[in-house]
N, C-alpha and C positions, 0 to 999 in steps of 0.2 A: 740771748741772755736778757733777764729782763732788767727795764730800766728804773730804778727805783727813786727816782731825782724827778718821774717827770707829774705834771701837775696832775692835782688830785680834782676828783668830781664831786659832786653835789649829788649825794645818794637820799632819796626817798623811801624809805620801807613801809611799807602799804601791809598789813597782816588782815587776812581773809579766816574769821576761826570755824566757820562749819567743815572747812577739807585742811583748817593748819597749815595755809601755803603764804609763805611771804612773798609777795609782790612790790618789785623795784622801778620805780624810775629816778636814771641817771643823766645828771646834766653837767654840761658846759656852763662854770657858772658863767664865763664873760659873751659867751654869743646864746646862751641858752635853746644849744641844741640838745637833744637830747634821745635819749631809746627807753622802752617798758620793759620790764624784764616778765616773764610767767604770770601775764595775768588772767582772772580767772573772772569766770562765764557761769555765773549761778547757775542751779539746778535741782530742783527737788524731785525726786527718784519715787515717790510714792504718788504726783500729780502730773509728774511730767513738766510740769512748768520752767518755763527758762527766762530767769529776772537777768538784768545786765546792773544791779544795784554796786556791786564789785568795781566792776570797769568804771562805772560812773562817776564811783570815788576819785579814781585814778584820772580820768577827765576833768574832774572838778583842781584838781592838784596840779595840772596839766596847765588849764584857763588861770589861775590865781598866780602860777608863776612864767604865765607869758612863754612856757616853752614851745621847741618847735621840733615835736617827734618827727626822727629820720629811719628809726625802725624801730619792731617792733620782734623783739627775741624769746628766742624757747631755749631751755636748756634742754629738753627733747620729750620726745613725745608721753605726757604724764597720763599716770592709772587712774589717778584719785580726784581730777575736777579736768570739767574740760575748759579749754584757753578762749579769751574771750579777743584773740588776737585778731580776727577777721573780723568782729565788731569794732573796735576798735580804728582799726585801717578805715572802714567806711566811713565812720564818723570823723574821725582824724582831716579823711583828705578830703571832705564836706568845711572842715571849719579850718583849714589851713590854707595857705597859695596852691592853686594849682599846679606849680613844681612843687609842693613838696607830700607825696606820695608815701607815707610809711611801707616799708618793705619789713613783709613777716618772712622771719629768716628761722634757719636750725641748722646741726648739722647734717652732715650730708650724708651718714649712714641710717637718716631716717627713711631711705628706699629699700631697707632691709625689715625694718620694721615694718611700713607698707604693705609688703609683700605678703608679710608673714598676719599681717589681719585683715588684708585683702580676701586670704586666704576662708579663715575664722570667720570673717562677717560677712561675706557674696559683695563687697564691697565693689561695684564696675570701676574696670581699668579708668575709663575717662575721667571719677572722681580724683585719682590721685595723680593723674597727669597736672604737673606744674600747681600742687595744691599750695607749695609756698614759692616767695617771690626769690628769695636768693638760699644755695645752700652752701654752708660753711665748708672749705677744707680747714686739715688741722694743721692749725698757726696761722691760720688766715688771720692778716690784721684789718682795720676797718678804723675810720675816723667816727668822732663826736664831738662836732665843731674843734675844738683846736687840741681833742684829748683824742690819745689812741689808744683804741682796744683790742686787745687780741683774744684768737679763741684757741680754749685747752681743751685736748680731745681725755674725757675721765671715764671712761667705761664700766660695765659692770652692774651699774643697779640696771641699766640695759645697756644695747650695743652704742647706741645711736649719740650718746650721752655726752656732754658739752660744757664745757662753762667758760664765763667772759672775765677776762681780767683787765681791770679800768685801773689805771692806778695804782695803787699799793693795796685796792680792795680787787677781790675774788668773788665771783656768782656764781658759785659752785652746785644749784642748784641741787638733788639728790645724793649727791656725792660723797657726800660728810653731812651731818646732823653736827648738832650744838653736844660740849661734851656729856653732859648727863643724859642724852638720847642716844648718842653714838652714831649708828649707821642705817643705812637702808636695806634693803630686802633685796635678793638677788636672783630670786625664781621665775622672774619673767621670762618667756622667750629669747636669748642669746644674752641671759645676765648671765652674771659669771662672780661667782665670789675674791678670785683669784685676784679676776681685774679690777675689781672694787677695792681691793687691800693696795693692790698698786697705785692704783689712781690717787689713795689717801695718800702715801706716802709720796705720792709726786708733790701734792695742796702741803704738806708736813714739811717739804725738804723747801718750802717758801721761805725769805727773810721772817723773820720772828714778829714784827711788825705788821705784816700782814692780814687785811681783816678776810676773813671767810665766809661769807654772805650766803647763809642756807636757804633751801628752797620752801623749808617746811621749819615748823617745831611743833610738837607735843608736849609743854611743861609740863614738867612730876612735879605732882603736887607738895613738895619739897621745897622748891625753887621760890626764892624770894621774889614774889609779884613786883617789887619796886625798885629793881634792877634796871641801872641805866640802859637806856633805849628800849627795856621792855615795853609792849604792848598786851594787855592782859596777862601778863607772864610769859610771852612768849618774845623770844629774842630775835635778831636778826641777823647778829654774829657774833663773833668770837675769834681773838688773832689766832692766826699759827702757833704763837709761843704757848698760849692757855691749852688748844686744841694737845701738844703735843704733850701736855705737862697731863692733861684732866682726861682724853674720850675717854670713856667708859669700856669702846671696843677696840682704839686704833692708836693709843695711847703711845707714845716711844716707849723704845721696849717689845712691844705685841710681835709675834712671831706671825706669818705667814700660814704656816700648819694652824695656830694656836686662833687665829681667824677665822679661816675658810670652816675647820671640823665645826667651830661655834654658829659661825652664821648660815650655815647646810642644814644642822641642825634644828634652828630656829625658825628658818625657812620654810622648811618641812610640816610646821604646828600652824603657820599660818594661814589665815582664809584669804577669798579671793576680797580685792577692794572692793565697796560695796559699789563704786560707778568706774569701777574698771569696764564694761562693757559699752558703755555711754559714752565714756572720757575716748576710749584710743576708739571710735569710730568718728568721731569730732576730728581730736587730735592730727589722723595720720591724715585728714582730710585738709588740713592748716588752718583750723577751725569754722568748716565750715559745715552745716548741718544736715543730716541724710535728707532725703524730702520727703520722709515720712514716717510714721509708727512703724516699729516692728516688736515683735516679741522681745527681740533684746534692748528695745531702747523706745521705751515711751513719748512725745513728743506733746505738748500740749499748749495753749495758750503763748505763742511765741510770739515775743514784739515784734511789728512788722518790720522794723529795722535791725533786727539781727539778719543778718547774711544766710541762706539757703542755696545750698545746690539747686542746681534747675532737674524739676523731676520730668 
């Protein structure tokens, strides 16, 4: 059961708007340690070029408030930008003590996904041997200096699929969208509409109070830009209480049937992400990058400090 008495963290929402991904870091505010949540690893798909201007941010936010990242989490392995999480580490354990080693985590049915674009991309086995530092079971708990967090296993926009509850706040990454977006797509390889309707109503059956920390937003241009904690209109969360009263698809009320036939549906009309191919060859690798051009994934001009497989 969860405990809802115990201290709250120090949330940072970092909003990246070329892929719509919010990026987290959460601290201890009294020992200021801390974890990044999904951050992301520029990339321009027409040049190939790979900026770290994203993560940057997130280092500069890092150095200003003196924290002291202990990992460094995926909520699992994303279509639409790839993670700038092995950038990161490097840099990290370059301008930190020598004990303190950021460990890029996920969960642990990211060896299913693996496998399955191991497959897809000639991906070699030895790339994905031990490509992240620790892998989540579910419910695994884990410290942040004197706050603990546990991990919820949400499945469905893919298998592999995670989020971290800190507090009385939820990183639900892909899980649930903010209510005027509603939900994620479920056509990846071992997504599952079914498990996605469930997963919401696991985040729904939360105390009410509860914030929901999405992994993305898309504001409809409806949406009032000057929306507390907006950033260009784009939000960062929304409680349980609102999520249950507002989604647009998973709303209390919403049937099961009345779900899955809609989002199967939708599913169906949608195209492939435009660095879906880029992203999960990074991604399953725990962000580290192929060691060269290929037809599916361009490579060019890369700072010498971003991390490389050895070709």
């Amino acid at each position: 059961m969860l405990d809802t008495m115990t201290q709250e963290p120090q949330v940072h929402s970092v909003f990246e708007p070329v892929t719509g991904t919010w990026q987290y870091i959460v601290a201890d505010p009294n020992t200021n340690e801390a974890v990044i949540i999904d951050p992301v690893l520029d990339y321009d798909k027409s040049s190939g070029t790979i900026s770290t201007r994203s993560a940057d941010e997130l280092l500069d936010l890092v150095t200003n408030h003196e924290y002291k990242i202990q990992r460094i989490l995926e909520t699992h392995a994303h279509a639409d930008h790839l993670t700038a999480s092995r950038y990161l580490q490097t840099v990290l354990s370059q301008k930190q003590t020598a004990t303190i080693r950021p460990l890029v985590c996920i969960g642990k049915r990211i060896k299913d996904v693996q496998q399955t674009m191991q497959r897809k991309f000639n991906i070699p086995e030895s790339e994905l041997e031990d490509a992240f530092d620790h892998l989540f079971d579910d419910d695994e708990t884990f410290n942040i200096g004197g706050l603990t967090a546990s991990v919820i296993h949400l499945p469905g926009h893919t298998p592999d699929h995670i989020g971290y509850v800190i507090g009385s706040n939820v990183f639900t990454g892909d899980s649930i969208f903010n209510p005027d977006v509603g939900s994620a797509r479920c056509d990846f390889p071992g997504g599952s509409a079914v498990q996605l309707y469930n997963s919401t109503q696991r985040l729904l059956q939360l105390p009410p109070h509860f914030r929901l920390y999405t992994g993305h937003d898309y504001p409809p241009d409806s949406r009032d830009p000057h929306l507390e904690q907006a950033v260009d209109g784009a939000v960062p969360y929304t409680t349980v209480e609102t999520q249950r009263r507002e989604n647009k698809h998973v709303k209390a009320g919403t049937k099961l049937e009345e779900f899955v036939n809609w989002r199967t549906e939708r599913d169906s009309g949608l195209a492939e992400p435009k660095l879906l191919r880029q992203a999960m060859q990074v991604n399953v690798r725990g962000g580290r990058l192929p060691a060269k051009s290929t037809d599916d994934f361009k490579i060019a001009n890369v700072p010498l400090h971003v991390f490389q497989v050895a070709g």
